[in-house]
N, C-alpha and C positions, 0 to 999 in steps of 0.2 A: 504494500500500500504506500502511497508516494503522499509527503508530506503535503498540509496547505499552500504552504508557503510555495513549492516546485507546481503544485497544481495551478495557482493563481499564476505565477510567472507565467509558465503557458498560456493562461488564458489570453492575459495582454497581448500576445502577440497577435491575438485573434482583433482585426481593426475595429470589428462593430461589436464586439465587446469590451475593447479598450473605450469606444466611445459612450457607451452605456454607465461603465462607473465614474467614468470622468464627469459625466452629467449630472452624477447621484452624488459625487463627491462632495459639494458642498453641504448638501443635508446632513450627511452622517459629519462632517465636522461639526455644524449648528448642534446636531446629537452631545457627540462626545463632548462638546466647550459644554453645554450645562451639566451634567451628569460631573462633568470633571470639577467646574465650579462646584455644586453643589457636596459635592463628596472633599472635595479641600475646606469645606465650613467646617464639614462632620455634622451635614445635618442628613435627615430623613426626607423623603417627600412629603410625609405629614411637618413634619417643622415648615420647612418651606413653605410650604401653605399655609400655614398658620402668619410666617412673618409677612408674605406676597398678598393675600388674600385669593391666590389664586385655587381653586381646588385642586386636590391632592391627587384626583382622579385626571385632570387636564396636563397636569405636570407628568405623571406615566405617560399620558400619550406621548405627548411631544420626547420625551426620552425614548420611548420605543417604537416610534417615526411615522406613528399613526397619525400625528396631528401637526400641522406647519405651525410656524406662531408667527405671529406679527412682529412690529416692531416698538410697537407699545409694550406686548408682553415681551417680549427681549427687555427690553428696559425694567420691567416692573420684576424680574425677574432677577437682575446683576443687583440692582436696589437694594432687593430684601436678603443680599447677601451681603450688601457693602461695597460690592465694587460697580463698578462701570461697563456700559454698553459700549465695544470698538469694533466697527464693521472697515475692511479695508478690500479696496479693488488692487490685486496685484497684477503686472501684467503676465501673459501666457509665454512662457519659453517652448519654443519646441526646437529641437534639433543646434542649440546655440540661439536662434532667432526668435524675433518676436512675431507672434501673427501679426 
């Protein structure tokens, strides 16, 4: 059995698969930045809710990709943790170049 990691490699090289999670990619980072957030307070998603007022139940979704969130809740979100909301457009490298 060939590890994830050897399995995903191959998949990249497959173009409309490379183009598929590059699409997704931003999500799953918006994913991971709260969860990562929220897990460096050392809080719970019930705490969070409690300090956000956002429900406890909308805070899973949006960690398990069920649910987008705005950007109000982005904000109301880094708030009830103390920090701050930072969206940045980087540009695209490919090959050395920029598109």
């Amino acid at each position: 059995m060939r590890k994830f990691d050897d399995f995903f490699e191959e998949q990249m090289k497959n173009p409309e698969f490379q183009r598929e999670y590059e699409d997704l990619q931003p999500e799953f980072d918006v994913i991971r930045a709260i969860v990562d957030a929220r897990t460096s307070q050392n809080l719970t998603q019930k705490q969070l809710a409690e300090k956000t007022g956002i429900n406890q139940a909308d805070i899973s979704k949006l960690e398990n990709g069920t649910r987008n969130p705005s950007i109000n809740l982005l904000k109301r979100l880094a708030d009830g943790m103390g920090m701050m909301l930072k969206i940045e457009f980087v540009p695209k490298h490919k090959g050395g170049h920029l598109d």
